[in-house]
C-alpha positions as CSV (number, residue, x, y, z in Angstrom):
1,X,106.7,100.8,107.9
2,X,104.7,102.1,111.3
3,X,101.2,101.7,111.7
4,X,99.3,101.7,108.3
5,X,95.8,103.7,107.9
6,X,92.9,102.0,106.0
7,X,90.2,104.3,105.3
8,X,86.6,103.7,102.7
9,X,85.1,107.4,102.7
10,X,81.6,106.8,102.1
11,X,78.7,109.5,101.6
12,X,76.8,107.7,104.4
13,X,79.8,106.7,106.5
14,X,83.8,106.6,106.8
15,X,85.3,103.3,107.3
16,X,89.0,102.8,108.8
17,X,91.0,99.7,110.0
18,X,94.4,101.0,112.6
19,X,96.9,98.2,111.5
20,X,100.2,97.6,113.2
21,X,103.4,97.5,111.5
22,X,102.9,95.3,109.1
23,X,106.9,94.4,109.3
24,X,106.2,93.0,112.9
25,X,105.7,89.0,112.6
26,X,103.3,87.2,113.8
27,X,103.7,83.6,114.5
28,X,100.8,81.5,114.0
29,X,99.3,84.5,111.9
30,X,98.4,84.0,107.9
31,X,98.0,88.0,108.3
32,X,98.3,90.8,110.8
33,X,94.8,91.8,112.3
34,X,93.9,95.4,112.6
35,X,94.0,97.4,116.1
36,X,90.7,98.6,115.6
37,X,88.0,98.9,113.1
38,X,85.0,101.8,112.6
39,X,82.6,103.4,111.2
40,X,81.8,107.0,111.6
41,X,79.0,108.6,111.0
42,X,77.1,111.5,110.7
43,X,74.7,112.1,113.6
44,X,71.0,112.3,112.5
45,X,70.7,116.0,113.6
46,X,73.9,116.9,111.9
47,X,72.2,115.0,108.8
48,X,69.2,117.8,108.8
49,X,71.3,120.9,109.7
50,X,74.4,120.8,107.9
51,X,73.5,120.8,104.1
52,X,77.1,122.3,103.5
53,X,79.4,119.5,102.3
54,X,82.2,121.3,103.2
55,X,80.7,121.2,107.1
56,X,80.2,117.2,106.6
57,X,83.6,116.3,105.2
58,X,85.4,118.4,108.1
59,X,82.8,116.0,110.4
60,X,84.6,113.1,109.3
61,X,87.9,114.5,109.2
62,X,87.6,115.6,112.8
63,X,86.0,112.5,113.9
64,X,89.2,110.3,112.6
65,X,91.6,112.8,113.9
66,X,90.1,112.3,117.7
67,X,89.6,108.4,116.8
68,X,93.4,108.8,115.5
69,X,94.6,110.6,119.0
70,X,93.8,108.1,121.4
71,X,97.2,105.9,119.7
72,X,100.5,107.0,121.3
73,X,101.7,107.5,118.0
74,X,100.3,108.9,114.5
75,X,100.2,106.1,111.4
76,X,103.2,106.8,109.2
77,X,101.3,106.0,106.0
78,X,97.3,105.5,105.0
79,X,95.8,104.1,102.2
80,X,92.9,106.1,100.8
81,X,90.1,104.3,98.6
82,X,89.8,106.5,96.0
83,X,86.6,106.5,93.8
84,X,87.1,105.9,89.5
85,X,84.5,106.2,87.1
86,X,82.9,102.9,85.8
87,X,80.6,102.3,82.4
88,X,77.8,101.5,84.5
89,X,74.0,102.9,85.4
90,X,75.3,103.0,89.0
91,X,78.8,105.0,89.0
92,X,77.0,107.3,86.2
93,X,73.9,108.1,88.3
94,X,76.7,109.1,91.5
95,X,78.7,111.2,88.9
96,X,75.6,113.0,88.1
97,X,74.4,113.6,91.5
98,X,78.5,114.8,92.3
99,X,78.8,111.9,95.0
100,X,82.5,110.8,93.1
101,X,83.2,114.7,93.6
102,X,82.2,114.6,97.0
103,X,84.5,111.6,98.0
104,X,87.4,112.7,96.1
105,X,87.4,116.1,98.2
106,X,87.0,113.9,100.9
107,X,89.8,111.5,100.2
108,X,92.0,115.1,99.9
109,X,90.9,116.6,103.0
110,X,92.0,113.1,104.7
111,X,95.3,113.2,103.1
112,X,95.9,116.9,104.4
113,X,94.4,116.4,108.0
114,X,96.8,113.6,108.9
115,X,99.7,115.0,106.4
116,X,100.6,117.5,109.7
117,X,101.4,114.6,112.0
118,X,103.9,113.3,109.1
119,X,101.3,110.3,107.5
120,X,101.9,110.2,104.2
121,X,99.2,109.1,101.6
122,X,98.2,106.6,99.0
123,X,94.9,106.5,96.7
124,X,93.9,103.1,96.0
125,X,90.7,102.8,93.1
126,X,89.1,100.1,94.2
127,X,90.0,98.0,91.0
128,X,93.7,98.0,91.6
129,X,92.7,96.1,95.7
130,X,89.4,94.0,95.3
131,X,88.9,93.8,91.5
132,X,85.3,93.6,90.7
133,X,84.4,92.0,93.6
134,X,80.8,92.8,94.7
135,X,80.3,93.6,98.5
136,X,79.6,89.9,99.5
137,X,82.4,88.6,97.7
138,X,84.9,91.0,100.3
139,X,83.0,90.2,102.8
140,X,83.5,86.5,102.3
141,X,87.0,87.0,101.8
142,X,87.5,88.9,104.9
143,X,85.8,86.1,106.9
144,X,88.1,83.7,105.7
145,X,91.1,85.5,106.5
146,X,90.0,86.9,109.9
147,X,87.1,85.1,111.0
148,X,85.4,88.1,111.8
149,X,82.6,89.9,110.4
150,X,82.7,93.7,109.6
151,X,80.1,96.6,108.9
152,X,79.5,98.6,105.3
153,X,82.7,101.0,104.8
154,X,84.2,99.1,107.8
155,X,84.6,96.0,105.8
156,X,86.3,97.8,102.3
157,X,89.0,99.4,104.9
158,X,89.6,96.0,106.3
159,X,90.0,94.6,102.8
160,X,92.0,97.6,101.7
161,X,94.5,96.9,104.8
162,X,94.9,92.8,104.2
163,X,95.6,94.1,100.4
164,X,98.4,96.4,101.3
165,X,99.9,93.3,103.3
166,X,99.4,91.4,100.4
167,X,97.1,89.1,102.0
168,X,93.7,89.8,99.8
C-alpha cells in the first residue's frame, strides 16, 4: 500500500497521523504506530488578518504539504474525514454558520494538493470509522491501542489511521 495519510480538517486546526505501510509487519505489534502526529494551526495574527477562507484553507494546505516534504517519499493514499449532516442542535447550528461547507472545501483542496505527487484520496464520514463515539470514547480507545495520548484533530487522525488498518 505505501505510506497511508490520516488527516481531521478542523475549523480551528488540521490533524494528520504519517503511517507506514501498513503491509509491513510488525512483530510484537497489535497495530502499526504512526510516524508522526500534528496539529496545525493557524497563527494568531493570521487568525485577525485573513478573514478570507479561501486564504485559511490554502494555510493548511501549505502547511501539510511542507510537513509532507520532509518524508523521502509522498504517501500513496490518504484518508480524508469528511463531514455528514447529523439531526442534531450541534451539526445544525455548524450547517448554518457554513462550517460543514467550509471543511468539505477543505477536504477537496487536500485531495488536490497531494493528488500532484500521485496520493490518491478517500473521504471517510466519521460514522462509517468511530461510530457515535464521543471524543473521550476515541480517546480512550486510542490509549488502549497505543498507550499514547493525542491532541483535538490529532487524536480523530490517529483513530482514522488504526481504522483503516482495521485495528479501531
Amino acid at each position: 500500500m505505501g505510506k497511508v495519510l490520516t488527516i481531521d480538517p478542523g475549523i480551528k486546526g488540521l490533524g494528520y497521523a504519517l503511517w507506514p505501510d501498513f503491509g509491513e509487519t510488525i512483530v510484537g505489534k497489535d497495530c502499526i504506530e504512526p510516524l508522526i502526529t500534528d496539529v496545525i494551526s493557524i497563527p494568531r495574527k493570521k487568525k485577525a488578518r485573513e478573514r478570507d477562507w479561501t486564504m485559511k484553507v490554502d494555510w493548511f494546505v501549505n502547511q501539510l504539504r511542507g510537513a509532507m516534504s520532509a518524508f523521502p517519499d509522498y504517501p500513496e493514499i490518504m484518508f480524508i474525514e469528511f463531514p455528514e449532516v447529523y439531526n442534531t442542535a450541534k451539526s445544525d447550528m455548524a450547517s448554518k454558520k457554513g462550517d460543514l461547507f467550509i471543511l468539505a472545501f477543505m477536504a477537496g483542496c487536500l485531495t488536490e494538493s497531494l493528488s500532484d505527487y500521485g496520493c490518491k484520496s478517500e473521504l471517510v464520514p466519521p460514522s462509517k470509522w468511530k461510530g457515535q463515539m464521543n471524543k473521550k470514547a476515541v480517546h480512550a480507545r486510542i490509549m488502549k491501542r497505543l498507550g499514547k495520548k493525542y491532541r483535538e484533530h490529532e487524536a480523530d487522525a490517529v483513530g482514522l489511521g488504526l481504522w483503516v488498518q482495521g485495528r479501531f
